[in-house]
Phi, psi and omega in degrees: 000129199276177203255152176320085183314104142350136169297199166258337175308280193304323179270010229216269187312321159319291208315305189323324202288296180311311189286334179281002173085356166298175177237155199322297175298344195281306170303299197294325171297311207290313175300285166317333152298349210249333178123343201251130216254097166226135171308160195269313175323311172295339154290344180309292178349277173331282150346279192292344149333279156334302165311334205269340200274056189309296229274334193302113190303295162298030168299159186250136176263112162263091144248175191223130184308169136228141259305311204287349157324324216309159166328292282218316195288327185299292207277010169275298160320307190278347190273345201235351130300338177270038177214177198295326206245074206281109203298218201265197179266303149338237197006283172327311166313281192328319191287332213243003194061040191212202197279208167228345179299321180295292175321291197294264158339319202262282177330294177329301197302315186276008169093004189255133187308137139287137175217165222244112188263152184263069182349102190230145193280155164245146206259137160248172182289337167247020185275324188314282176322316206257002164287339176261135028261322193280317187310298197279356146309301168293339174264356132246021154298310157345277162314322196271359185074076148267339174267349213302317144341273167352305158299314207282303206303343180291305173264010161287299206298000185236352190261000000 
């Protein structure tokens, strides 16, 4: 028994389905509320028609986010990368629960350089304070010649 044909409609709203990023099952749920009774295979079908057409100048690209991709994690990611001091990508994964593979898939995709961040010591207000107080100490330990030895081996070690 030969097999039914699908109309051009019904394959015309798959494609449509396809291209907006659903998944195979997810269309046979939509179509069905929609009234039209079709199988997931026959969306595969449908779907592999399309693939086939490789040599095709117009070929059509079907692809589908995935999951961990949603809106709401991406303009969360680029809002916490989009400030002076950006934490790692580690970090970021971690606050949002999602991979560093993601993180990293997202920063490309929205167009922002990778770079390789640089380890820096961070000064707190009160190491701040207490490097101005010892600096001014070492400079009348100095003053007073108590280094001079001290001076001399710096400079033949430097000479």
């Amino acid at each position: 028994m030969p097999r039914n044909k699908i109309s051009d409609i019904v394959e015309g709203r798959i494609l449509q389905l396809l291209h907006q990023g659903y998944s195979q099952p997810r269309i046979v749920n939509i179509l069905k509320l929609d009234g039209i009774h079709v199988s997931q295979s026959t969306v595969s079908n449908v779907k592999q028609k399309i693939d086939r057409q490789r040599n095709s100048e117009t070929k059509i690209k079907i692809f589908r986010k995935k999951p961990s991709q949603t809106p709401s994690i991406i303009k969360k990611v680029i809002r916490k990368i989009d400030v002076e001091d950006p934490p790692t990508q580690r970090a970021i994964a971690k606050d949002l629960h999602i991979s560093q593979s993601t993180v990293s898939n997202i920063i490309k995709n929205s167009g922002f350089t990778l770079r390789k961040k640089q380890k820096v010591q961070k000064l707190t207000s009160l190491n701040v304070m207490k490097r101005g107080q010892r600096s001014f100490q070492l400079y009348r330990r100095l003053a007073r010649g108590r280094f001079k030895k001290f001076m001399q081996q710096m400079k033949l070690g430097f000479i």
